[in-house]
GUFITOR-931526 format. One line per 5 residues: number of its first residue (from 1); for each residue x, y, z negated of C-alpha. Coordinates in nm, 3 decimals. Layout:
# residues N
NUM> X/Y/Z ~ ...
//
This chain:
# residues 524
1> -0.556/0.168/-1.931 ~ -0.883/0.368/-1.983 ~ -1.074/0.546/-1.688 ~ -0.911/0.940/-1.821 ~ -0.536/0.802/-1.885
6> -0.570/0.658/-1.484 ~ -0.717/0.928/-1.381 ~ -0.395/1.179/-1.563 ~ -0.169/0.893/-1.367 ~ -0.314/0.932/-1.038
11> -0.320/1.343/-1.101 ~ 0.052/1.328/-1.214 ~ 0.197/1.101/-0.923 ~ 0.011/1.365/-0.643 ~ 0.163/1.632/-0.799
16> 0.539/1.511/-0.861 ~ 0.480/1.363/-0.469 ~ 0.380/1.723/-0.394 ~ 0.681/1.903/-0.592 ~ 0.911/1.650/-0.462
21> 0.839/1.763/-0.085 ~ 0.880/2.095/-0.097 ~ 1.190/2.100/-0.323 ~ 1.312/1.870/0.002 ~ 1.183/2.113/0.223
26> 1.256/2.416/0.042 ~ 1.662/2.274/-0.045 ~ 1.730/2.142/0.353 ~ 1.575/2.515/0.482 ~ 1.831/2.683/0.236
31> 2.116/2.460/0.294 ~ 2.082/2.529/0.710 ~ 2.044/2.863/0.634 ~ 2.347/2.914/0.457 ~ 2.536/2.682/0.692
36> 2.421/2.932/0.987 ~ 2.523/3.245/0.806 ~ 2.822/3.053/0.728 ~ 2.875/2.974/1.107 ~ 2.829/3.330/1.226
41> 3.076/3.452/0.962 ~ 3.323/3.264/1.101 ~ 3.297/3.375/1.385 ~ 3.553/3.703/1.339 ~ 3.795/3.429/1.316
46> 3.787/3.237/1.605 ~ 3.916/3.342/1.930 ~ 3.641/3.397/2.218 ~ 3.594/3.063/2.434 ~ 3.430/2.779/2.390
51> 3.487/2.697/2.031 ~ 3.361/3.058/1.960 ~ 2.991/2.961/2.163 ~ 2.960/2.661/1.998 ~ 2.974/2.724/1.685
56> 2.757/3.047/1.770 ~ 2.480/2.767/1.918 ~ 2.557/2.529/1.608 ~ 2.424/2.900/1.337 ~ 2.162/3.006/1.558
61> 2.008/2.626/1.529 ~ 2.070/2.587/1.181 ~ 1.897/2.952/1.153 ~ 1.609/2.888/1.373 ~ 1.525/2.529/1.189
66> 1.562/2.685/0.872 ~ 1.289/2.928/0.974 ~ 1.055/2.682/1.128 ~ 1.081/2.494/0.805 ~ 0.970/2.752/0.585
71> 0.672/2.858/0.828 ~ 0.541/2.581/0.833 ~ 0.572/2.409/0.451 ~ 0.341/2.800/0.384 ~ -0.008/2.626/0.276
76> -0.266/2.794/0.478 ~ -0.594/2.865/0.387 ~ -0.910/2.624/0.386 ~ -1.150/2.762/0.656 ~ -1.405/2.547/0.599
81> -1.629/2.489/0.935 ~ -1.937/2.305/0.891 ~ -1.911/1.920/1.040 ~ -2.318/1.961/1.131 ~ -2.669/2.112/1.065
86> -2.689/2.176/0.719 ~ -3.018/2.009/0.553 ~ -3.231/2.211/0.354 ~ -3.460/2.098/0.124 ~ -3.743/2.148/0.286
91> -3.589/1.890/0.541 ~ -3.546/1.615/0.293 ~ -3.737/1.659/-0.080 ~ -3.755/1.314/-0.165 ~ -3.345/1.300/-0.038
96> -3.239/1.603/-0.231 ~ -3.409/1.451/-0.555 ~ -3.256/1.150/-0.514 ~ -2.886/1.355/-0.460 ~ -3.001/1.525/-0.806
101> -3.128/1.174/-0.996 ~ -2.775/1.045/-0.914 ~ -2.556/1.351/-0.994 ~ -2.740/1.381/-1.322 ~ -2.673/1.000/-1.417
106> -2.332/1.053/-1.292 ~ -2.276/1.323/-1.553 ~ -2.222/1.600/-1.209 ~ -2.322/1.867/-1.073 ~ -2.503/1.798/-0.701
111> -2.308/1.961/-0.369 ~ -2.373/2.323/-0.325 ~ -2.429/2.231/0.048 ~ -2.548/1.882/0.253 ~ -2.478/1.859/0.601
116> -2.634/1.616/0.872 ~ -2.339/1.450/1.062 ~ -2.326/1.162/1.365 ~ -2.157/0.937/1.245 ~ -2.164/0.630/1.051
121> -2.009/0.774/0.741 ~ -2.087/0.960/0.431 ~ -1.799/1.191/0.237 ~ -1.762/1.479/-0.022 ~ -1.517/1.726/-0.046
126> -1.436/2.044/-0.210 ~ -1.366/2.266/0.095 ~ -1.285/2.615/0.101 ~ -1.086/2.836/-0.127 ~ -0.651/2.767/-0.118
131> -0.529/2.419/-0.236 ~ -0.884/2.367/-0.388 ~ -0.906/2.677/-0.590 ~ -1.231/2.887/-0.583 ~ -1.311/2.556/-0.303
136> -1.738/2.439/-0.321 ~ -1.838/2.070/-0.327 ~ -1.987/1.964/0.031 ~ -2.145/1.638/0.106 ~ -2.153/1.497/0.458
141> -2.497/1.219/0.505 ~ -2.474/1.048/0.888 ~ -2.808/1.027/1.011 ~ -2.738/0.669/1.206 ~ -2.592/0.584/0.844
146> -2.956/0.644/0.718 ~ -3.088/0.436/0.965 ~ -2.864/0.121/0.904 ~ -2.941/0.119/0.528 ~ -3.217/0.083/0.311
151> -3.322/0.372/0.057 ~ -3.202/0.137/-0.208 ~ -2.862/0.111/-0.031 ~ -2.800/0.477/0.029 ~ -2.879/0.530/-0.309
156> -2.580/0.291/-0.372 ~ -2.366/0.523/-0.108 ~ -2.488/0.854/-0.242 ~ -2.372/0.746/-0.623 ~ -2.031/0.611/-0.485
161> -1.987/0.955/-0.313 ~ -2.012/1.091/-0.675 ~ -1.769/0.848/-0.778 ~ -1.527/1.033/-0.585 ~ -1.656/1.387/-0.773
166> -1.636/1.178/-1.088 ~ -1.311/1.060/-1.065 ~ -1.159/1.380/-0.987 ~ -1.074/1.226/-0.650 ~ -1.203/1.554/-0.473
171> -0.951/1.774/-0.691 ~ -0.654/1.552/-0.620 ~ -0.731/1.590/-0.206 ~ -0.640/1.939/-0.170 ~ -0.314/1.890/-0.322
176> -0.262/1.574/-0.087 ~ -0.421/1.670/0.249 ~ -0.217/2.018/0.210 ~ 0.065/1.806/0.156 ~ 0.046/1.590/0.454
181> -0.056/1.909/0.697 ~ 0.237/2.105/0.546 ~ 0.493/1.786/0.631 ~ 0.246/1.732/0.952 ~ 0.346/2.090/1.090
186> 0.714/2.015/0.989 ~ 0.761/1.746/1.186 ~ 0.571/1.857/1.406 ~ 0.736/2.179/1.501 ~ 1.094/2.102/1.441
191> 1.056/1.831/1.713 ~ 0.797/2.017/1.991 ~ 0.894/2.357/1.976 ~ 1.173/2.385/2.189 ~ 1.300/2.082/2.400
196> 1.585/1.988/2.599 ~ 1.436/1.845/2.890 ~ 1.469/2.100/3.127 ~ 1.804/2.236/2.991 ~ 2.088/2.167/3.219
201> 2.346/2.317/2.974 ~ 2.484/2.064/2.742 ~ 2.557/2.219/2.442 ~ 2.226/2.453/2.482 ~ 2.097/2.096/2.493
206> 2.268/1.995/2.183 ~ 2.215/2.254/1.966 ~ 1.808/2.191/2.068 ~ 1.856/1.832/1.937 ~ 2.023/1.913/1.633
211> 1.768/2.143/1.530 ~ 1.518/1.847/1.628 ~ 1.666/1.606/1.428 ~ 1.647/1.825/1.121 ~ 1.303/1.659/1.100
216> 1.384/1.282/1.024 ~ 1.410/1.341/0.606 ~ 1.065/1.454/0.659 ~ 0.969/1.168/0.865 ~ 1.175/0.908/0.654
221> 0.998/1.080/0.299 ~ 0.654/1.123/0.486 ~ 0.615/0.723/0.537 ~ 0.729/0.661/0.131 ~ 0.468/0.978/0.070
226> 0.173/0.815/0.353 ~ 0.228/0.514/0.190 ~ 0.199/0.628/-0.246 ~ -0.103/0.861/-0.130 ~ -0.324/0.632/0.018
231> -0.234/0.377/-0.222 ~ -0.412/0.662/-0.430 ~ -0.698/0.664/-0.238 ~ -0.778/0.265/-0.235 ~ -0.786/0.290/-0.581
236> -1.018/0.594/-0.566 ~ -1.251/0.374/-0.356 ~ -1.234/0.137/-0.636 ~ -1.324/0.352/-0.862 ~ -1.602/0.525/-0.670
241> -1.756/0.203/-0.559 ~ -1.734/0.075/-0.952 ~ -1.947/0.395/-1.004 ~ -2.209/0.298/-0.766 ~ -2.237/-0.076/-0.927
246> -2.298/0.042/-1.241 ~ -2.566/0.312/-1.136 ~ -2.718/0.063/-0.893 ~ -2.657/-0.228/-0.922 ~ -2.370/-0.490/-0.816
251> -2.581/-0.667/-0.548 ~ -2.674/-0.326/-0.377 ~ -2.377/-0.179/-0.387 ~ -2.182/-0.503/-0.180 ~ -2.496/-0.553/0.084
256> -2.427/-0.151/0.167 ~ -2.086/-0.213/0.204 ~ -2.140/-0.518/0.458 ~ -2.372/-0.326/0.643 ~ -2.149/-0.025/0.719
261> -1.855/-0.117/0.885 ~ -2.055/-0.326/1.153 ~ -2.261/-0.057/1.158 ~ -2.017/0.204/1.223 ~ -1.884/-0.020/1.521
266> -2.185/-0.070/1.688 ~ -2.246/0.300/1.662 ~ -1.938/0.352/1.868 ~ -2.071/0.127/2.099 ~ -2.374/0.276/2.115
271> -2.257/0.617/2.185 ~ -2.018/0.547/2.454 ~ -2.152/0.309/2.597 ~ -2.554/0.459/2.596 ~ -2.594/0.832/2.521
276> -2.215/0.977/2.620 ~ -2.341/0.979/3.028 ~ -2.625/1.140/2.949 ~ -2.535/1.432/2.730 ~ -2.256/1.455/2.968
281> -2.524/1.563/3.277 ~ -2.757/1.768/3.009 ~ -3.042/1.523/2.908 ~ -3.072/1.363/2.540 ~ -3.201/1.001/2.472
286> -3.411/0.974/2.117 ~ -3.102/0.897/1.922 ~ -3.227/0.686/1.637 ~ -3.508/0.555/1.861 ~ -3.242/0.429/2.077
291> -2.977/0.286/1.813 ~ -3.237/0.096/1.642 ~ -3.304/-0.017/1.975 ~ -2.965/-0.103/2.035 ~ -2.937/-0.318/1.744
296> -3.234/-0.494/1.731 ~ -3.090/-0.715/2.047 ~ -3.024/-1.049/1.972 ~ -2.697/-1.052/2.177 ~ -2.546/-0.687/2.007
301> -2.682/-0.844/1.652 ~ -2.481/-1.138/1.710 ~ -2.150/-1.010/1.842 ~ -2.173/-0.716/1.506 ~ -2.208/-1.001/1.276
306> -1.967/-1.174/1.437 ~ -1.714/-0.893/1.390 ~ -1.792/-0.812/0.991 ~ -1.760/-1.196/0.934 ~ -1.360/-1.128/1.063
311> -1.122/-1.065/0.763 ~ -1.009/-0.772/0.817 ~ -0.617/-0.671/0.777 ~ -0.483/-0.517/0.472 ~ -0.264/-0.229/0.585
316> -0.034/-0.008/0.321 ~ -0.124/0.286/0.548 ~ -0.524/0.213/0.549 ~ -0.720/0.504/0.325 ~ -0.966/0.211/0.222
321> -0.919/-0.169/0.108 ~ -1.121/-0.399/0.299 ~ -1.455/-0.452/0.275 ~ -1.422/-0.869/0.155 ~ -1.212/-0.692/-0.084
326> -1.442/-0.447/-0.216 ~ -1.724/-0.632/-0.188 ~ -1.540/-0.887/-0.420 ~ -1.495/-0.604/-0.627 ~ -1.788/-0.481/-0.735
331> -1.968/-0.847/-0.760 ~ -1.718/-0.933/-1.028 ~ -1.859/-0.621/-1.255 ~ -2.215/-0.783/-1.210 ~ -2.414/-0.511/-1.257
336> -2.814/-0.558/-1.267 ~ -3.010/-0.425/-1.006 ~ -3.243/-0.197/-1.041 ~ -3.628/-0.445/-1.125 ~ -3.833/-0.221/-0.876
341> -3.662/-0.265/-0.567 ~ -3.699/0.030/-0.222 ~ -3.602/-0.197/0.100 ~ -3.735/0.088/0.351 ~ -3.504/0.223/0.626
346> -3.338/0.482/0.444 ~ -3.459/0.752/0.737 ~ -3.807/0.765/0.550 ~ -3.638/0.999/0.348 ~ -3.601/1.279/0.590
351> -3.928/1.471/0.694 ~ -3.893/1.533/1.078 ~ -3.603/1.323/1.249 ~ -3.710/1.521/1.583 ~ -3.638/1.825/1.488
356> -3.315/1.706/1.329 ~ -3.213/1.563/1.575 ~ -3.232/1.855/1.779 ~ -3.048/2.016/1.551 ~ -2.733/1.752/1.565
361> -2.674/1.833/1.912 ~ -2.765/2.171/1.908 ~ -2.441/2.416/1.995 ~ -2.241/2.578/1.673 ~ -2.310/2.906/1.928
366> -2.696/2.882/1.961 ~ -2.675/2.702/2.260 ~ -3.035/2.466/2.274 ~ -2.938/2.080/2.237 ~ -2.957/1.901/2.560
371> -3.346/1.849/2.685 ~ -3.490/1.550/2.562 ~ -3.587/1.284/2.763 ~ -3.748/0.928/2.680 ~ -3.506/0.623/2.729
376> -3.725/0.510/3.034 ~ -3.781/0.859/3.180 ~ -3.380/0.875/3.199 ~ -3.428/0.682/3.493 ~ -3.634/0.884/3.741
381> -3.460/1.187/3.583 ~ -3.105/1.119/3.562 ~ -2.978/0.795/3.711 ~ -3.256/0.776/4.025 ~ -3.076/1.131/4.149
386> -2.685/0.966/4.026 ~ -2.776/0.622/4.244 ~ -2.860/0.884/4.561 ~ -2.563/1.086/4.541 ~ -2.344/0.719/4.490
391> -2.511/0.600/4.847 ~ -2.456/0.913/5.024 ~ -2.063/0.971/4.905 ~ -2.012/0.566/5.014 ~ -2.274/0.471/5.227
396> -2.018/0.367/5.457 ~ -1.960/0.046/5.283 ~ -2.291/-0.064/5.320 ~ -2.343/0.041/5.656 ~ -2.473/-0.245/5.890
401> -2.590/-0.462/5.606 ~ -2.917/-0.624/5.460 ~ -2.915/-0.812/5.120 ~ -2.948/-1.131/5.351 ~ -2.614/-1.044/5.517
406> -2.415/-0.965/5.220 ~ -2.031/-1.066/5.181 ~ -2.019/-1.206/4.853 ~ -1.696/-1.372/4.900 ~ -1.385/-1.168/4.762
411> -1.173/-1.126/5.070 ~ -1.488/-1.025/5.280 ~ -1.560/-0.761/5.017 ~ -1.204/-0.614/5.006 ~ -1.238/-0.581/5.383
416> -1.552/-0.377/5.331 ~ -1.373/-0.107/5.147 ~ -1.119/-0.095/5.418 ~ -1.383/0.080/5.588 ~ -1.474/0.317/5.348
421> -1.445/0.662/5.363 ~ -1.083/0.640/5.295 ~ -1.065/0.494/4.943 ~ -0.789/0.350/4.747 ~ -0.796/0.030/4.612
426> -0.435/-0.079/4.622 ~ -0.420/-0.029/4.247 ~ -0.784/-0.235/4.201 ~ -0.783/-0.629/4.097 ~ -0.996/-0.868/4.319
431> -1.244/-0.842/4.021 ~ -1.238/-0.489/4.007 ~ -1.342/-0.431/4.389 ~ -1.600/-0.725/4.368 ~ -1.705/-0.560/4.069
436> -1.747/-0.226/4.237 ~ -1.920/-0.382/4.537 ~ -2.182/-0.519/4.296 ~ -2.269/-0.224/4.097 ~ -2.334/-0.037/4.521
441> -2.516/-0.225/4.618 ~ -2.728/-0.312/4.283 ~ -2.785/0.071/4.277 ~ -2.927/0.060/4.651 ~ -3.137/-0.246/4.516
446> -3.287/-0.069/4.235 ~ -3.345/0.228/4.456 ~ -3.576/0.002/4.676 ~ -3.745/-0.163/4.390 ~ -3.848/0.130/4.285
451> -4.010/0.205/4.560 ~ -4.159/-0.160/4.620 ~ -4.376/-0.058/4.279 ~ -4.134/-0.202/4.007 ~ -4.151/-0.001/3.697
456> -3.763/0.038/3.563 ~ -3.707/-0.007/3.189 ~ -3.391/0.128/3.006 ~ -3.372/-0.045/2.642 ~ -3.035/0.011/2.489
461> -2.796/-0.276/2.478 ~ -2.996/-0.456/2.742 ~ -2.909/-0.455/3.120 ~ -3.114/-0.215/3.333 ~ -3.422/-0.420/3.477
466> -3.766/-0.361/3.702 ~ -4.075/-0.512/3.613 ~ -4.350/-0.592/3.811 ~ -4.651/-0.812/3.786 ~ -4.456/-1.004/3.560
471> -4.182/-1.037/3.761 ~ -3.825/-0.919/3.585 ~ -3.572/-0.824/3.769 ~ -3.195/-0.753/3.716 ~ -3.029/-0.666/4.016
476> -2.661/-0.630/3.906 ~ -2.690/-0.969/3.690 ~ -2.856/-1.135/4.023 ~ -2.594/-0.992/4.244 ~ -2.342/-1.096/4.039
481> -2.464/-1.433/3.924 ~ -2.469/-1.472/4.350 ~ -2.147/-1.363/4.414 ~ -1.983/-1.624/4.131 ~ -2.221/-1.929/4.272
486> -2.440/-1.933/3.941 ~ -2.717/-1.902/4.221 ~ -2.711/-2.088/4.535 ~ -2.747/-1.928/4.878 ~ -3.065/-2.099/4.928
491> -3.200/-1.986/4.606 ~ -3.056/-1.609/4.629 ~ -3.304/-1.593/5.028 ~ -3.582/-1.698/4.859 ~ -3.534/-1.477/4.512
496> -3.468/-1.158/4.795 ~ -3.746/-1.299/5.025 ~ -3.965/-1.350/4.663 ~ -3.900/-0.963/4.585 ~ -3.941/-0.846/4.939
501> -3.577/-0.728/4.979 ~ -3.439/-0.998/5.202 ~ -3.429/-0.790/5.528 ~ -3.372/-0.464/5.364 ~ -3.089/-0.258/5.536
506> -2.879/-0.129/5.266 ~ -2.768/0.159/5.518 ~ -3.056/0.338/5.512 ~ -2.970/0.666/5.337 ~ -3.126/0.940/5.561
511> -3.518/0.920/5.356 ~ -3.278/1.092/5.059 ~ -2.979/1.269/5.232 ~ -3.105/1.590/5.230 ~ -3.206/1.570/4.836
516> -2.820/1.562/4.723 ~ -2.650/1.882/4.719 ~ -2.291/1.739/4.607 ~ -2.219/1.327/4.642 ~ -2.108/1.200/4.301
521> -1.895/0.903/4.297 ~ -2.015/0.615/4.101 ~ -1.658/0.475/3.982 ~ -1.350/0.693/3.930
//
């Protein structure tokens, strides 16, 4: 079967799928309607009592669902809000001529609009308009994409991205994703509009069942339709990734492919895990500074490749094969690469990564992005004034302490926190207290280090450490690796004696007391 007949296949089964769910939805909103007006008619002839009110409740549900039905099967209109900055040409010349190079060998026409997004992802679309009609093509480029792939491999991204344009994948969507909203909003409504948990009437209450079991046909046809439709789209990224082989090569096309899904994890990671606290309190790390960061540890590099080496699941529900599978795929059309090969980080394309940057976290209302500070500077500026507010709120626990006099057994810890300022750790595991101990008192460690002369470095996927004279220092790794007997009790005096901390009182808050205005808890 040639590329055109598939094509008319695919295009046929997403419109009889289509037709087929709303003659379902339009044929069970008809048949409760006429049931209810059928209900209410025959209601001259029965004699006031109960019979009369139920069958009164039984037409006003079959009404009422018969309504919600046909509200919500309406296709709404397409109102298209940007996912992120949109990149000019001016922002990206060598990127826009490389969007142009492909469409043209692709036999298409380029997007009408690019947008910057952060994420780990690339898409098109045709957005706008009403089920795709009078709709513009839109292309989505993630900037920490760019800076996980060579040029060579985006290139190999960007032409499967036209694959999708090419294979008419991007006119079949509207017709789907309308589809799934329109049975989304069905089920949706027919079960969450009204409930019967706070009825006390029983047949009030049954009547507000029946009408919410009217949605299990949609349910029972949406998993046959969930499952046909993205059956539809694995072939689509078939076909768009067979696109990108032939324009760039077999080879290219798989390494991009193994690079993005670990990518896209450790993104996650990265996010959560290392910016998400900080934008949270106003202040903005150098993003791709900070990912690159992030992934050129040996320990995060090692657990990602650990993770794409892991088959990965097939799933009739998943939107994309995986990867093994794709990658497979497109080394069995053995396409030539391309003889002069461009193995530069793929961000070389883009002309000022500061400025857009700025722009990715920049509000949709004008709001400014979140003031940029330098990975180490987050520390005087953002944790230095968290770690104060943490002592003051539970100084109590450290009260009467010095790092020599610790508790670092378990039980001696718990009875620590018994003395707290009233907190609740009936619900916390052994580890979880010890574990909150650890992080206190590193935090009133750090504090002092600090102002011993140690010079705190914050590199992304590494644990928080002081340096000094050569000395490195990790106080919640120490503390810890004390507390579990990695380090001896001998050894942990002289490391604290070595560093000057072995007589510090850790209940000495008063020097920065007066510079919190409102205690912030360091654990939930």
């Amino acid at each position: 079967m040639g590329p055109r007949a598939y094509l008319l296949l695919r295009a046929m089964a997403a419109v009889v799928l289509m037709v087929a769910f709303f003659a379902l939805a339009l044929a069970l909103a008809v048949a409760l309607a006429v049931l209810g007006i059928a209900a209410f008619t025959a209601l001259g002839d029965i004699r006031p009592g109960r019979a009369m009110v139920l069958v009164a409740l039984l037409g006003a549900a079959c009404l009422f669902a018969a309504v919600l039905i046909l509200w919500s099967m309406l296709p709404r209109i397409d109102r298209f809000e940007a996912p992120g900055p949109e990149l000019r040409e001016s922002d990206a010349p060598r990127l826009f001529a490389m969007i142009r190079e492909i469409a043209a060998r692709a036999g298409q026409q380029p997007p009408a609009h690019v947008y910057l997004v952060e994420d780990v992802n690339a898409f098109v679309a045709e957005r706008g308009g009403w089920m795709g009609l009078g709709s513009r093509r839109v292309m989505g480029l993630g900037l920490p994409l760019l800076e996980i792939l060579c040029v060579d491999e985006l290139r190999a991204v960007i032409a499967h991205e036209f694959g999708h344009f090419h294979g008419g994948d991007t006119k079949l969507g509207p017709w789907i994703y309308k589809t799934r909203a329109a049975m989304g909003r069905i089920i949706v409504n027919l079960r969450d509009t009204i409930t019967a948990d706070n009825v006390d009437n029983a047949w009030l209450a049954m009547a507000i069942g029946f009408v919410r079991a009217t949605r299990y046909p949609f349910e029972w046809f949406g998993a046959g339709y969930m499952r046909i439709t993205q059956a539809i789209s694995r072939s689509q990224e078939y076909g768009a990734d067979a696109l990108a082989a032939r324009l760039c090569g077999s080879d290219v096309c798989a390494s991009a492919l193994r690079r993005v899904t670990p990518g896209a994890i450790g993104y996650s990671a990265f996010r959560t895990h290392e910016v998400a606290g900080f934008l949270d309190r106003g202040f903005r790390p150098p993003l791709l500074d900070g990912f690159r960061r992030f992934l050129d540890d040996d320990a995060v590099r090692k657990g990602l490749n650990e993770l794409a080496e892991q088959p990965e699941s097939a799933d009739p529900y998943d939107s994309h094969p995986p990867t093994e599978l794709r990658v497979a795929a497109v080394q069995r059309l053995a396409c030539p690469s391309p003889s002069i090969k461009d193995e530069r980080r793929a961000t070389v394309l883009l002309d000022d990564l500061a400025d857009l940057e700025e722009r990715l976290f920049a509000g949709e209302d004008g709001r400014p992005a979140p003031k940029l500070i330098p990975w180490d500077g987050l520390i005087d500026d953002v944790l230095v004034p968290q770690w104060r507010q943490s002592l003051v709120t539970h100084h109590r626990l450290l009260e009467g302490l010095t790092c020599a006099s610790l508790p670092l057994a378990t039980d001696d810890i718990r009875r620590r926190f018994h003395r707290g300022r009233g907190l609740d750790i009936s619900s916390a595991s052994a580890d979880e207290v010890v574990h909150m101990f650890i992080q206190l008192v590193a935090i009133d460690m750090s504090l002092a280090l600090l102002e011993r002369g140690f010079v705190g470095r914050n590199v992304p996927g590494q644990p928080l450490r002081f340096e000094r004279h050569g000395d490195v220092v990790e106080p919640a790794a120490e503390l810890f690796a004390a507390q579990g007997g990695e380090t001896s009790p001998e050894a942990w005096r002289q490391r604290l004696a070595q560093l000057g901390l072995l007589h510090h009182d850790l209940g000495q808050i008063e020097a920065f007391r007066q510079q919190v205005a409102e205690p912030e808890a360091i654990w939930g």
